[in-house]
Each structure stands twice: as structure tokens, then as C-alpha cells.
CHARMM-style PDB file with segment names, atoms N, HN, CA, C and O in Angstrom:
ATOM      1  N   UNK     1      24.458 -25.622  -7.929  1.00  0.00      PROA
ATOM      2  CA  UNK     1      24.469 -26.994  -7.445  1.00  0.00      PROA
ATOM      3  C   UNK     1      23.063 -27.358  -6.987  1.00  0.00      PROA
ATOM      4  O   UNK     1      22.477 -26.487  -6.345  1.00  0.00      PROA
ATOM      5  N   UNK     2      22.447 -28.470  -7.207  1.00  0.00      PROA
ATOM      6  HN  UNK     2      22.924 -29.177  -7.729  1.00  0.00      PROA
ATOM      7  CA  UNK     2      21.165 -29.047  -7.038  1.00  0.00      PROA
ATOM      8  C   UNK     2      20.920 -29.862  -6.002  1.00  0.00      PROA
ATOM      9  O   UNK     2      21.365 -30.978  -6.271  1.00  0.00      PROA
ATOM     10  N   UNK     3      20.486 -29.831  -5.082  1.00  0.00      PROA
ATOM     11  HN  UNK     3      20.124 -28.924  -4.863  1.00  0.00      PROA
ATOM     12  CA  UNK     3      20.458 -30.817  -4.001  1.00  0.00      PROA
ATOM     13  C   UNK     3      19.436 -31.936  -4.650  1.00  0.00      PROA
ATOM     14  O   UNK     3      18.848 -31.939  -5.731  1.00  0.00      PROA
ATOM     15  N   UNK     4      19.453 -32.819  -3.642  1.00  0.00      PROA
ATOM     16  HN  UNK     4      19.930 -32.817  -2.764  1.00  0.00      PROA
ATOM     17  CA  UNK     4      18.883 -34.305  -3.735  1.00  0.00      PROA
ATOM     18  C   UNK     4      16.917 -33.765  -3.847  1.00  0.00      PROA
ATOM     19  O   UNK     4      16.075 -34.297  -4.570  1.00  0.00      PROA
ATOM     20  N   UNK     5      16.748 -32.842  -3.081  1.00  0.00      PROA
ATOM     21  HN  UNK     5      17.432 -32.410  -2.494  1.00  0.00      PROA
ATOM     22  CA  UNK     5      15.331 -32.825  -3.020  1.00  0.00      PROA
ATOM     23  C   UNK     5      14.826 -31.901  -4.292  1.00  0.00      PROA
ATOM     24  O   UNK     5      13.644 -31.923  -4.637  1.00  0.00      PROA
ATOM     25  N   UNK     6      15.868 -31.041  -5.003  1.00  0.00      PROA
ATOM     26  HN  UNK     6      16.828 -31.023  -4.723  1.00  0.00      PROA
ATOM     27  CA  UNK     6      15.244 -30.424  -6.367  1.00  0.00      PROA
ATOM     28  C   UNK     6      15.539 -31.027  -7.300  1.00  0.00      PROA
ATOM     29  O   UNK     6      15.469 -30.442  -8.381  1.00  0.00      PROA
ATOM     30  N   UNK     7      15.960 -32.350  -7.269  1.00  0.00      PROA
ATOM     31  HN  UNK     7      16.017 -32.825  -6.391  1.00  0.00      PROA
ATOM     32  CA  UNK     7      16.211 -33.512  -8.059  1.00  0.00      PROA
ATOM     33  C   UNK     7      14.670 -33.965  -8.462  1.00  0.00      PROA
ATOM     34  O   UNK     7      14.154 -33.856  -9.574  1.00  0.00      PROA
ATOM     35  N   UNK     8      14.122 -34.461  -7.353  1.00  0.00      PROA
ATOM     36  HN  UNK     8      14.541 -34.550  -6.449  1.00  0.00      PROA
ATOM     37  CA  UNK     8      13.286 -34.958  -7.092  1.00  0.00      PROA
ATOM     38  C   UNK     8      11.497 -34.557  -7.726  1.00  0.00      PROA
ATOM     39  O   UNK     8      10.920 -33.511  -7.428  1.00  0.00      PROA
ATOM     40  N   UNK     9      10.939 -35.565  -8.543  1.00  0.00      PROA
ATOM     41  HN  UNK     9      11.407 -36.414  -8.785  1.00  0.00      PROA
ATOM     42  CA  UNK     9       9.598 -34.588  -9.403  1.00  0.00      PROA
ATOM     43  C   UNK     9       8.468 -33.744  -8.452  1.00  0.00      PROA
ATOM     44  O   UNK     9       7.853 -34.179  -7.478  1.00  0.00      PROA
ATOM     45  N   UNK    10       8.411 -32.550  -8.992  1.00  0.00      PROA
ATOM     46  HN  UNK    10       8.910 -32.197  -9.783  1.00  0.00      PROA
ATOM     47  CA  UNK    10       7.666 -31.875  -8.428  1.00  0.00      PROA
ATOM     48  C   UNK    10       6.342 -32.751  -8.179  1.00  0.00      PROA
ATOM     49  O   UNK    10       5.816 -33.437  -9.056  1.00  0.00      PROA
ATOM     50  N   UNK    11       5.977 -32.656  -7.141  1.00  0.00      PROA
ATOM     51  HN  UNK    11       6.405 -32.098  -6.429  1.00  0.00      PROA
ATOM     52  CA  UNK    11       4.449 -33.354  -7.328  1.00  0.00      PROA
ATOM     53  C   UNK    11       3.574 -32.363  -7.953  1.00  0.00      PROA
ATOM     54  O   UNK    11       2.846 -32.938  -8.762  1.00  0.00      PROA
ATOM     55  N   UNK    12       3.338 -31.031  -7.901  1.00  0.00      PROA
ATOM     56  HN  UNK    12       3.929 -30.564  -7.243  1.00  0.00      PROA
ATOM     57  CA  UNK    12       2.180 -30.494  -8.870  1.00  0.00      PROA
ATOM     58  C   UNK    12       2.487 -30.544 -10.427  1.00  0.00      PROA
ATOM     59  O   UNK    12       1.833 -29.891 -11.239  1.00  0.00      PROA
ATOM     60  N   UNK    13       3.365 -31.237 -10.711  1.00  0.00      PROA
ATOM     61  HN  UNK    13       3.896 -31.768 -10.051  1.00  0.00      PROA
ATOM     62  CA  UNK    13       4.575 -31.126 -12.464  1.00  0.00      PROA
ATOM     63  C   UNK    13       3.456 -32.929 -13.205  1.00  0.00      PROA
ATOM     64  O   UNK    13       3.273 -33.292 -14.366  1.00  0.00      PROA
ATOM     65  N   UNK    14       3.085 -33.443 -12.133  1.00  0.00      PROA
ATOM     66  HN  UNK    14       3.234 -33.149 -11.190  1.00  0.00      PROA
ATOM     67  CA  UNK    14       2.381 -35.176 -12.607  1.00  0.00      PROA
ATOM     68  C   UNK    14       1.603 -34.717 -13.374  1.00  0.00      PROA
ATOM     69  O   UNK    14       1.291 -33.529 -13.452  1.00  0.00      PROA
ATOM     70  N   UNK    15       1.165 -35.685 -14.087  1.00  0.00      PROA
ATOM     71  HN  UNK    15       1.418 -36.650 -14.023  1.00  0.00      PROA
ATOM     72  CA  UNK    15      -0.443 -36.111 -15.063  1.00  0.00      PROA
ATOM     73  C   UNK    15      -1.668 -35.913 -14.461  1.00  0.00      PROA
ATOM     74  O   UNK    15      -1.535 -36.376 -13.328  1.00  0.00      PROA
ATOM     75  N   UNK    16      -3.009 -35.398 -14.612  1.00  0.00      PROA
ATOM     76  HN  UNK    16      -3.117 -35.022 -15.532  1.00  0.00      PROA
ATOM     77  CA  UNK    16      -3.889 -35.745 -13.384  1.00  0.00      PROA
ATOM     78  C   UNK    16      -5.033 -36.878 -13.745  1.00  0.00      PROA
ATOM     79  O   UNK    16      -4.992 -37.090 -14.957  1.00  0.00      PROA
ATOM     80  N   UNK    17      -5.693 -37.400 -13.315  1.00  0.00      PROA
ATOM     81  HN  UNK    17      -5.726 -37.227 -12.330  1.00  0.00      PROA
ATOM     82  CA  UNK    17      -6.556 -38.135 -12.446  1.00  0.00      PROA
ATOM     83  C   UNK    17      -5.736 -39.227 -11.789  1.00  0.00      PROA
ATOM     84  O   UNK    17      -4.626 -39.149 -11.265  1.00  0.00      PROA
ATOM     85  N   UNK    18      -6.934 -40.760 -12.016  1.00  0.00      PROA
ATOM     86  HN  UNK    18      -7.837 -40.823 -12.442  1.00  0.00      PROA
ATOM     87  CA  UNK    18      -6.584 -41.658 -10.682  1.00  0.00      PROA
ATOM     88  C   UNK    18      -5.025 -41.804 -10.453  1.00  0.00      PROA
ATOM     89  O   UNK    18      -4.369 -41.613  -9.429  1.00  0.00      PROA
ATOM     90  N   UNK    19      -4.601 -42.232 -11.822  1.00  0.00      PROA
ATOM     91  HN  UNK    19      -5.134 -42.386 -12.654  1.00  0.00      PROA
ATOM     92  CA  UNK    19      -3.078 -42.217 -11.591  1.00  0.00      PROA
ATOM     93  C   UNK    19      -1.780 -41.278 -11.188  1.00  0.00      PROA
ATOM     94  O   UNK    19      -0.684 -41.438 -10.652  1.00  0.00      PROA
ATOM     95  N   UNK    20      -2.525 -40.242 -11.742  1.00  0.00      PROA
ATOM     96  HN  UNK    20      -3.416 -40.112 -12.178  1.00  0.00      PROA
ATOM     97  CA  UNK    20      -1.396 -39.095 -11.496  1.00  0.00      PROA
ATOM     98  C   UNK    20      -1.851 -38.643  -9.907  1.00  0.00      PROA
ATOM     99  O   UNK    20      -1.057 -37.874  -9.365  1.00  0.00      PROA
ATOM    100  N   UNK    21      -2.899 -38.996  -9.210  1.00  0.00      PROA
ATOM    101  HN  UNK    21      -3.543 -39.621  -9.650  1.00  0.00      PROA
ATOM    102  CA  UNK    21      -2.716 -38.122  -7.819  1.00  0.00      PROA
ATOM    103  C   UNK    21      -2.034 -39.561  -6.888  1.00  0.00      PROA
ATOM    104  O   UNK    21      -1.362 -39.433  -5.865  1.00  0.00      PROA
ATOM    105  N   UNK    22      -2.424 -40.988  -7.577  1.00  0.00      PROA
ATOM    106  HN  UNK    22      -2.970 -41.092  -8.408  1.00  0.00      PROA
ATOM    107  CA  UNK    22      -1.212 -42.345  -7.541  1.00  0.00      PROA
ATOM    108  C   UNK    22       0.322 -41.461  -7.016  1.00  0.00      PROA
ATOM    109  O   UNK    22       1.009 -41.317  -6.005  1.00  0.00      PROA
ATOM    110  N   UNK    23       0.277 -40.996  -8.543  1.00  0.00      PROA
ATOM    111  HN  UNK    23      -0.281 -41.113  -9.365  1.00  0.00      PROA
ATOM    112  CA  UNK    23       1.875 -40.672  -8.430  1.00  0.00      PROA
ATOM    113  C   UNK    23       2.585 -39.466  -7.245  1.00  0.00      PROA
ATOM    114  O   UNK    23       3.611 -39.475  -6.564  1.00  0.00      PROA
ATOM    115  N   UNK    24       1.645 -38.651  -7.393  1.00  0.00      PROA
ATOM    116  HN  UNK    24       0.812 -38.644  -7.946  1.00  0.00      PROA
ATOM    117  CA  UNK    24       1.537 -37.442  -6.499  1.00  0.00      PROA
ATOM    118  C   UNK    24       1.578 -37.640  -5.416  1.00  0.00      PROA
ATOM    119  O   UNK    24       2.122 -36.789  -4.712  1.00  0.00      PROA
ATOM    120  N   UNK    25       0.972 -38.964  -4.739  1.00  0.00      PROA
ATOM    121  HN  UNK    25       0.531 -39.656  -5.310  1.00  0.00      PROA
ATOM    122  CA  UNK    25       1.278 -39.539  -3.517  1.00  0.00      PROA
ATOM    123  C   UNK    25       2.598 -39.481  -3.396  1.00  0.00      PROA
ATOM    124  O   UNK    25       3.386 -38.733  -2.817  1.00  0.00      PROA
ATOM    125  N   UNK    26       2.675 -40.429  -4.066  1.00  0.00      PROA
ATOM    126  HN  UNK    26       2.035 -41.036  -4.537  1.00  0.00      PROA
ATOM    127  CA  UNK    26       4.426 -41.637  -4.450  1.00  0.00      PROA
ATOM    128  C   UNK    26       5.489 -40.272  -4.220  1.00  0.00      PROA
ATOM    129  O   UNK    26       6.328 -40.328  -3.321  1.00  0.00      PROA
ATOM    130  N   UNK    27       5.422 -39.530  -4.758  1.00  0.00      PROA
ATOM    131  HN  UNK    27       4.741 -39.484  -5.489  1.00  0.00      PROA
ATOM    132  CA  UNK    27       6.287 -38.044  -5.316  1.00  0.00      PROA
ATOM    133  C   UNK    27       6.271 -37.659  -4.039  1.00  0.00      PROA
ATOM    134  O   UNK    27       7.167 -38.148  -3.351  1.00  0.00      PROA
ATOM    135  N   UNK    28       5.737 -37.138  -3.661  1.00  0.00      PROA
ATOM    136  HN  UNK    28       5.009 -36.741  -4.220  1.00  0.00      PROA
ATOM    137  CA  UNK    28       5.712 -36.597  -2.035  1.00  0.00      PROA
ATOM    138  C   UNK    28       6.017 -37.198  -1.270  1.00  0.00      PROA
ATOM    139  O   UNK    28       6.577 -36.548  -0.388  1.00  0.00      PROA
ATOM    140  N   UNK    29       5.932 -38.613  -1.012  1.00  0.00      PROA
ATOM    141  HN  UNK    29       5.476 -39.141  -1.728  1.00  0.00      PROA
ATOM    142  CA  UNK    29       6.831 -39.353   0.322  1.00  0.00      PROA
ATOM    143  C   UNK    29       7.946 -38.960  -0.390  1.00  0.00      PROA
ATOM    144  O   UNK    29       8.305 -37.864   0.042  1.00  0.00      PROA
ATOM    145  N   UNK    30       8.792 -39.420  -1.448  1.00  0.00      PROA
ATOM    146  HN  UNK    30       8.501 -40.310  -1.799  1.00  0.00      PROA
ATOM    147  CA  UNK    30       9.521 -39.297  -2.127  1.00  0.00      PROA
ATOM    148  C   UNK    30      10.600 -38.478  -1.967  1.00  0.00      PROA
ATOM    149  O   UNK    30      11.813 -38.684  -1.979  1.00  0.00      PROA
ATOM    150  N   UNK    31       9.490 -36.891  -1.718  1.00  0.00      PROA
ATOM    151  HN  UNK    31       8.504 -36.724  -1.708  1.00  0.00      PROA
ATOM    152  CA  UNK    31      10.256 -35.962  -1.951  1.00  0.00      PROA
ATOM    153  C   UNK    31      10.566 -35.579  -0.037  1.00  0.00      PROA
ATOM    154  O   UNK    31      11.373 -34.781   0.440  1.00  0.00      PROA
ATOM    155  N   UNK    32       9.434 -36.629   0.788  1.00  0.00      PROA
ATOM    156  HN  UNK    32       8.779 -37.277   0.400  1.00  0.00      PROA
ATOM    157  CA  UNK    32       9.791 -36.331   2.066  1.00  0.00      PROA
ATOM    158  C   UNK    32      10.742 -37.186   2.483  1.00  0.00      PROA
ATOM    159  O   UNK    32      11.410 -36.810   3.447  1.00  0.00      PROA
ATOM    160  N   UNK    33      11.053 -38.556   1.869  1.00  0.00      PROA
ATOM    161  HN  UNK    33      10.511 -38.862   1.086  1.00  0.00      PROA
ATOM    162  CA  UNK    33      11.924 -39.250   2.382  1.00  0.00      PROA
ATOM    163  C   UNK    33      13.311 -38.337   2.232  1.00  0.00      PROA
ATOM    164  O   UNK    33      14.194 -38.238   3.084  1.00  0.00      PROA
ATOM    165  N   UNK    34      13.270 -37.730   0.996  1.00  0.00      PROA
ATOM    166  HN  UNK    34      12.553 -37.810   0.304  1.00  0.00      PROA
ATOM    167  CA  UNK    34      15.353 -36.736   0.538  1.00  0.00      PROA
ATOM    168  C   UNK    34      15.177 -36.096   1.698  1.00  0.00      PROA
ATOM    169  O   UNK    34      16.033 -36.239   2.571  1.00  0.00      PROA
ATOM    170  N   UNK    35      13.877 -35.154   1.962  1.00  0.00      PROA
ATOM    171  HN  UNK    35      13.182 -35.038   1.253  1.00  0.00      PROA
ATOM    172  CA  UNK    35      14.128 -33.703   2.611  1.00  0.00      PROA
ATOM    173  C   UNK    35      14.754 -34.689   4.456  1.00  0.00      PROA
ATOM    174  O   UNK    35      15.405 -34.075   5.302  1.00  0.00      PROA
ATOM    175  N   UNK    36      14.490 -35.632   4.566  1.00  0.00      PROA
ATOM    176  HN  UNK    36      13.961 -36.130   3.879  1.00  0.00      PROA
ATOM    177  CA  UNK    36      14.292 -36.070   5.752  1.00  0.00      PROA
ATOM    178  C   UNK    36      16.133 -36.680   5.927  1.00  0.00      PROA
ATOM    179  O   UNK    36      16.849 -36.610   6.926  1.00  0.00      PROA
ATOM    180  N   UNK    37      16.386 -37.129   4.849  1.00  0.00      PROA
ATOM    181  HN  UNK    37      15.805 -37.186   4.038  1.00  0.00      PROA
ATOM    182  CA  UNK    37      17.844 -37.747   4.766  1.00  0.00      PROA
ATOM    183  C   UNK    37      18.613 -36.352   4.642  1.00  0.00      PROA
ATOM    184  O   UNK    37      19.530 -36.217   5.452  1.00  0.00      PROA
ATOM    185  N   UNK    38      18.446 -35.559   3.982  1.00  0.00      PROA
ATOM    186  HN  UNK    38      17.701 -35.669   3.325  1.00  0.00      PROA
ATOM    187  CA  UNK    38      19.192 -34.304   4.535  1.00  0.00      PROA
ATOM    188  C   UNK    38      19.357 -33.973   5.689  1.00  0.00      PROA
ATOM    189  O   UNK    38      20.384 -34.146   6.345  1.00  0.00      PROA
ATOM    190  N   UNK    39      18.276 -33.422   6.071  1.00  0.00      PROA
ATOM    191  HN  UNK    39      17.442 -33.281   5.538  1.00  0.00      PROA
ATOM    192  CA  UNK    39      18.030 -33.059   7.533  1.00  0.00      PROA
ATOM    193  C   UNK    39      18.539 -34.193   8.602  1.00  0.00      PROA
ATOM    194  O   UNK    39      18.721 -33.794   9.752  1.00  0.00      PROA
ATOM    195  N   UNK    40      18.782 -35.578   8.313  1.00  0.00      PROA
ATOM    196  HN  UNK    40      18.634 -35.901   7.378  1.00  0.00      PROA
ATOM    197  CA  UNK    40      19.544 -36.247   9.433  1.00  0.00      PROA
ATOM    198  C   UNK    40      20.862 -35.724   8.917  1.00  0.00      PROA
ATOM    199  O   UNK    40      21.397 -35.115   9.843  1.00  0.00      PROA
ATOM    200  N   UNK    41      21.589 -35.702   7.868  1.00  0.00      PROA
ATOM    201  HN  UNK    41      21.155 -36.197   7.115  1.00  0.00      PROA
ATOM    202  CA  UNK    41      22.605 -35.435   7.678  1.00  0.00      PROA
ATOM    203  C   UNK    41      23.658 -34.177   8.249  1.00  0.00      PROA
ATOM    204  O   UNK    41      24.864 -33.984   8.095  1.00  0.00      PROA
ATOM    205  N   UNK    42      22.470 -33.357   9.059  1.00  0.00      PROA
ATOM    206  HN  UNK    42      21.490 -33.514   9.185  1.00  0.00      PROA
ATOM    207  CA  UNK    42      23.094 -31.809   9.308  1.00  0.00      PROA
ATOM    208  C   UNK    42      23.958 -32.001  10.062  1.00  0.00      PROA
ATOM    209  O   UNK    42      24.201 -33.199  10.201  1.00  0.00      PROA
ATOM    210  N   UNK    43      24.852 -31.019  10.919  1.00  0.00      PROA
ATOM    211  HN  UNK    43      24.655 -30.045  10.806  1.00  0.00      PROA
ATOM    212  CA  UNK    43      25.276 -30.734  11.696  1.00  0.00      PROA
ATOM    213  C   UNK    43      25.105 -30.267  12.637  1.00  0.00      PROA
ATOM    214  O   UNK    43      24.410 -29.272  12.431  1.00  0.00      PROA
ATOM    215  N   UNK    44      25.381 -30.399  13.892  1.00  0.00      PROA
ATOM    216  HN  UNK    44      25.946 -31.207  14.059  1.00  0.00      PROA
ATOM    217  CA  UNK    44      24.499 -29.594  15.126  1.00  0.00      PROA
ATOM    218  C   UNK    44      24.894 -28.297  14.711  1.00  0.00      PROA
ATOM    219  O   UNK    44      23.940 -27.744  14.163  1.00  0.00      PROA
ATOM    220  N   UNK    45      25.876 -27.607  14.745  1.00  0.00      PROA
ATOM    221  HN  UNK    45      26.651 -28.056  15.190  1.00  0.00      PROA
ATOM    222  CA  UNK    45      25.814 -26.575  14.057  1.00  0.00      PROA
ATOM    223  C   UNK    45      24.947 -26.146  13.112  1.00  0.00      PROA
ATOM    224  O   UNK    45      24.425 -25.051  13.318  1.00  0.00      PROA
ATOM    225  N   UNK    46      24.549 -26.971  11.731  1.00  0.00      PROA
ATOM    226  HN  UNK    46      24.973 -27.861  11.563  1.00  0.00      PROA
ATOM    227  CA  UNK    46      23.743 -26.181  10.800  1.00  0.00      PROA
ATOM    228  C   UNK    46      22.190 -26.654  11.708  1.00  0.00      PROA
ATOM    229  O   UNK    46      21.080 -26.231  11.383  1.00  0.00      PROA
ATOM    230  N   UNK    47      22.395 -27.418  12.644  1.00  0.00      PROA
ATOM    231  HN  UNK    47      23.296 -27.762  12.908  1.00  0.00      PROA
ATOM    232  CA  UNK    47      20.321 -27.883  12.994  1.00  0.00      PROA
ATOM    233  C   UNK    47      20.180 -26.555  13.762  1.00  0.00      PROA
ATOM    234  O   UNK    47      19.111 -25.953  13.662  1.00  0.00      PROA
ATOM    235  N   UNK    48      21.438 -25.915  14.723  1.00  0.00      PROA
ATOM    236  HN  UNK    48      22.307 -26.404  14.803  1.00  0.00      PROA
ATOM    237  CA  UNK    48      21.240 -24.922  15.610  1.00  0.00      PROA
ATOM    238  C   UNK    48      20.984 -23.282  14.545  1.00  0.00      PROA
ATOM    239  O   UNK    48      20.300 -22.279  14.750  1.00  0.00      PROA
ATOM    240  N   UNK    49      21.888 -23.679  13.437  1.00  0.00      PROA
ATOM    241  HN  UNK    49      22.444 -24.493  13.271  1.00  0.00      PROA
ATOM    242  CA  UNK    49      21.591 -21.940  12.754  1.00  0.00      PROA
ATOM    243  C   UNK    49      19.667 -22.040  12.382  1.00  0.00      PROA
ATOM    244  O   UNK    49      18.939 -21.055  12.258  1.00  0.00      PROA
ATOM    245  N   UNK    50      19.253 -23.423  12.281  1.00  0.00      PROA
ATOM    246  HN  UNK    50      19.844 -24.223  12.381  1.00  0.00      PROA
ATOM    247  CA  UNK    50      17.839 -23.263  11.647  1.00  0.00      PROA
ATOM    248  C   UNK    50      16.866 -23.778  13.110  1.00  0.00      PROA
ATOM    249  O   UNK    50      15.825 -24.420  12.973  1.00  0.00      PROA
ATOM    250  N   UNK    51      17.306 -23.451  14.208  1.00  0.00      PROA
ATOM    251  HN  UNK    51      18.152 -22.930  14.320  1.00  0.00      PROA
ATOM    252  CA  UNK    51      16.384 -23.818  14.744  1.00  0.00      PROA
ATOM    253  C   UNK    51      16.030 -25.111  14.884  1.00  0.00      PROA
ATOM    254  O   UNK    51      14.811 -25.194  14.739  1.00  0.00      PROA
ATOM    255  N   UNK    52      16.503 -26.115  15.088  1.00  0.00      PROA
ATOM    256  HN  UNK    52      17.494 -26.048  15.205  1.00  0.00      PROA
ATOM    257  CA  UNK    52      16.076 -27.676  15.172  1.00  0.00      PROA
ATOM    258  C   UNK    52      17.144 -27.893  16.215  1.00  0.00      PROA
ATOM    259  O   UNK    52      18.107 -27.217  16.577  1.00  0.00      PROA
ATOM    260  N   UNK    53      16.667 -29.032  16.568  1.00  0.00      PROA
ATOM    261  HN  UNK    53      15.885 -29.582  16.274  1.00  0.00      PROA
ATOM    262  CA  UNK    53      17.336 -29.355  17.941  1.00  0.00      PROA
ATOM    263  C   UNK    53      17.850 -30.730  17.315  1.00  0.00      PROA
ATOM    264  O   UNK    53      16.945 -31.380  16.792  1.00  0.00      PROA
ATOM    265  N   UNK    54      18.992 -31.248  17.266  1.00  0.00      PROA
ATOM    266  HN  UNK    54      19.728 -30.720  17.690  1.00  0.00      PROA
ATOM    267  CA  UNK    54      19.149 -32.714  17.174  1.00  0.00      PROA
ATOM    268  C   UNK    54      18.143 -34.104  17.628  1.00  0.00      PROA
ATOM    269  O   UNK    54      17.734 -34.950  16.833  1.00  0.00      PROA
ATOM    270  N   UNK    55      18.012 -34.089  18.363  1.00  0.00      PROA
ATOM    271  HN  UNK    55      18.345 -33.402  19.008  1.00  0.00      PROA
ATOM    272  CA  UNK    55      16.542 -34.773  18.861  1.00  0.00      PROA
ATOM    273  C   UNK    55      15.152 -34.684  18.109  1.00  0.00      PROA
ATOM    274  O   UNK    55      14.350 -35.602  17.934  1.00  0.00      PROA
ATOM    275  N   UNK    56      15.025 -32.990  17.591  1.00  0.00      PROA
ATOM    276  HN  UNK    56      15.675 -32.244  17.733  1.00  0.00      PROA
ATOM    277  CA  UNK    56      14.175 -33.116  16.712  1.00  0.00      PROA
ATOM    278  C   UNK    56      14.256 -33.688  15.441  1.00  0.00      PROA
ATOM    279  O   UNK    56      13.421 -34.311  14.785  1.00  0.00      PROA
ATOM    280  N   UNK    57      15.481 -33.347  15.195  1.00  0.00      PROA
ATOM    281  HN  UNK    57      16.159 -32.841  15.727  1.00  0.00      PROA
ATOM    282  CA  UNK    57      16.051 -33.737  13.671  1.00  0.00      PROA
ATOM    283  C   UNK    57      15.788 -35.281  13.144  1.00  0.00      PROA
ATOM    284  O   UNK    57      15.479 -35.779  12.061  1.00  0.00      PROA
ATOM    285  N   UNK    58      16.171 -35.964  14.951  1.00  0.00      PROA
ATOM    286  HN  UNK    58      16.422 -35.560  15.831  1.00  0.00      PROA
ATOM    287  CA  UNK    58      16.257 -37.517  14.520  1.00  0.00      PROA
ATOM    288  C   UNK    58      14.703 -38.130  14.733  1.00  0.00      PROA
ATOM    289  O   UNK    58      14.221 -39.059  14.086  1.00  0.00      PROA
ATOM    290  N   UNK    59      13.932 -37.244  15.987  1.00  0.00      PROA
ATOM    291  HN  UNK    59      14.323 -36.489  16.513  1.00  0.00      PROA
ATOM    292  CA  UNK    59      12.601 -37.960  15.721  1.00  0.00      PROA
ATOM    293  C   UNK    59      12.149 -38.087  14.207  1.00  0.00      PROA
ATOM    294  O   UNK    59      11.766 -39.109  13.638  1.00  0.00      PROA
ATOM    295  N   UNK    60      12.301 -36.622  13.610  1.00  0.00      PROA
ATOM    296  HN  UNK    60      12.612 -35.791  14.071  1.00  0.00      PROA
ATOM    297  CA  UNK    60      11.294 -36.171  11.896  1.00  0.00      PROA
ATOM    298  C   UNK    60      12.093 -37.116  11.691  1.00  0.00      PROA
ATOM    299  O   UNK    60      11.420 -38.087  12.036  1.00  0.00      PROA
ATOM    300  N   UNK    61      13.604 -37.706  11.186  1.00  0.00      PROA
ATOM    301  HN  UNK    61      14.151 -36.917  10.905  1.00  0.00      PROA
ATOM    302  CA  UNK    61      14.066 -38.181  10.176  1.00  0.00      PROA
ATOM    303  C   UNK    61      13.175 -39.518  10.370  1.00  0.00      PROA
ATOM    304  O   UNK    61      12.548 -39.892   9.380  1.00  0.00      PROA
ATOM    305  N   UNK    62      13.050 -40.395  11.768  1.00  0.00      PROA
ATOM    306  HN  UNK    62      13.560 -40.091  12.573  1.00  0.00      PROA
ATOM    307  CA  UNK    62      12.638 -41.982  12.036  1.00  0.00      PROA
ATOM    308  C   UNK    62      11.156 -41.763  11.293  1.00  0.00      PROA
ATOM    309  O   UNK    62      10.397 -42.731  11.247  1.00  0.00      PROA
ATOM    310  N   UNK    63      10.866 -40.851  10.880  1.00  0.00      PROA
ATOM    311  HN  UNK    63      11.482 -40.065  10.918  1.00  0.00      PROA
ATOM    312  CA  UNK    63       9.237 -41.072  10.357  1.00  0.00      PROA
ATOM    313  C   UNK    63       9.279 -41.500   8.987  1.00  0.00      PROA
ATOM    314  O   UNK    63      10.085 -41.267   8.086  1.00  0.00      PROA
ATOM    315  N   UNK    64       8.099 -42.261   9.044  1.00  0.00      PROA
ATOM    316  HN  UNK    64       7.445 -42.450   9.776  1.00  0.00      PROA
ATOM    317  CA  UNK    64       8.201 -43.337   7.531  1.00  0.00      PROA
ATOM    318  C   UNK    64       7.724 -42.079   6.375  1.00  0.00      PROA
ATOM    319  O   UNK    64       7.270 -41.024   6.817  1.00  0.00      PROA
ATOM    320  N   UNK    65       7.829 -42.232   5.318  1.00  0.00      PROA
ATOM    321  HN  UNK    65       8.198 -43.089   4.959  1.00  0.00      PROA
ATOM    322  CA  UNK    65       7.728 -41.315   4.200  1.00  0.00      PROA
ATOM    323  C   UNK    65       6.545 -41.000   3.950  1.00  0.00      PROA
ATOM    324  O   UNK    65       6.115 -39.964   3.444  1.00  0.00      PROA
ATOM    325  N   UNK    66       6.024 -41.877   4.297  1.00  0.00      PROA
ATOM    326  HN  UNK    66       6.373 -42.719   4.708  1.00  0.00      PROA
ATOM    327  CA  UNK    66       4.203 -41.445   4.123  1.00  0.00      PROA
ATOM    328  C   UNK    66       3.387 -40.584   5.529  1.00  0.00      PROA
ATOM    329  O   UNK    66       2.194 -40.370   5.741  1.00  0.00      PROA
ATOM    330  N   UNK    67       4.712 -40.209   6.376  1.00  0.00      PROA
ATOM    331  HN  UNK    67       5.682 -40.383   6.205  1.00  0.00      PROA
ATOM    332  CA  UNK    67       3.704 -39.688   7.034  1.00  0.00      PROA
ATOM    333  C   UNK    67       4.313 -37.971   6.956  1.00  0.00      PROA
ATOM    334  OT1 UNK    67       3.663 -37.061   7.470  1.00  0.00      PROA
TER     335      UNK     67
END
């Protein structure tokens, strides 16, 4: 089964110059916005087996994709 974030294009997998490190940007919020919608999605249970605190979970998730 594939989660949402190995869905998602590798950013070192792009084209390179101006456009492809363009995209490589784009790809990486991209791939931080899934990892971030997961991670709100957990459970205190699964935030506690990995070490995250709910509070932490929800500050990282409120961060915009580009950062």
C-alpha cells in the first residue's frame, strides 16, 4: 500500500536547470504539504509511539508548504 507522500514526485527524479529546480521547489512543498496532512491526521497514540507531542504535530502541520 502507497501512502499519499510516495505518491508524490520525487524531487531529485525532475529535469535540471532553471525549470526543473522551478519544479523541485514546487515538488518539495508538495511533498511537505502530504507529509504534513498525515502527520495532522495521527493519533495521539501513533504521535506518542514516534515521539511528537500533539501540539507539536499541530504547530508543523499550520506551517505553509514552503517553509
Amino acid at each position: 500500500m502507497t501512502t499519499k507522500t510516495e505518491r508524490a514526485t520525487a524531487p531529485e527524479r525532475l529535469p535540471l536547470g532553471a525549470f526543473g529546480r522551478v519544479l523541485r521547489l514546487l515538488a518539495g512543498g508538495y511533498d511537505r504539504h502530504l507529509q504534513r496532512l498525515d502527520l495532522s491526521e495521527l493519533t495521539d497514540e501513533q504521535l506518542d509511539d514516534i515521539g511528537i507531542s500533539r501540539r507539536d504535530a499541530e504547530r508543523e502541520s499550520a506551517k505553509p508548504f514552503w517553509r
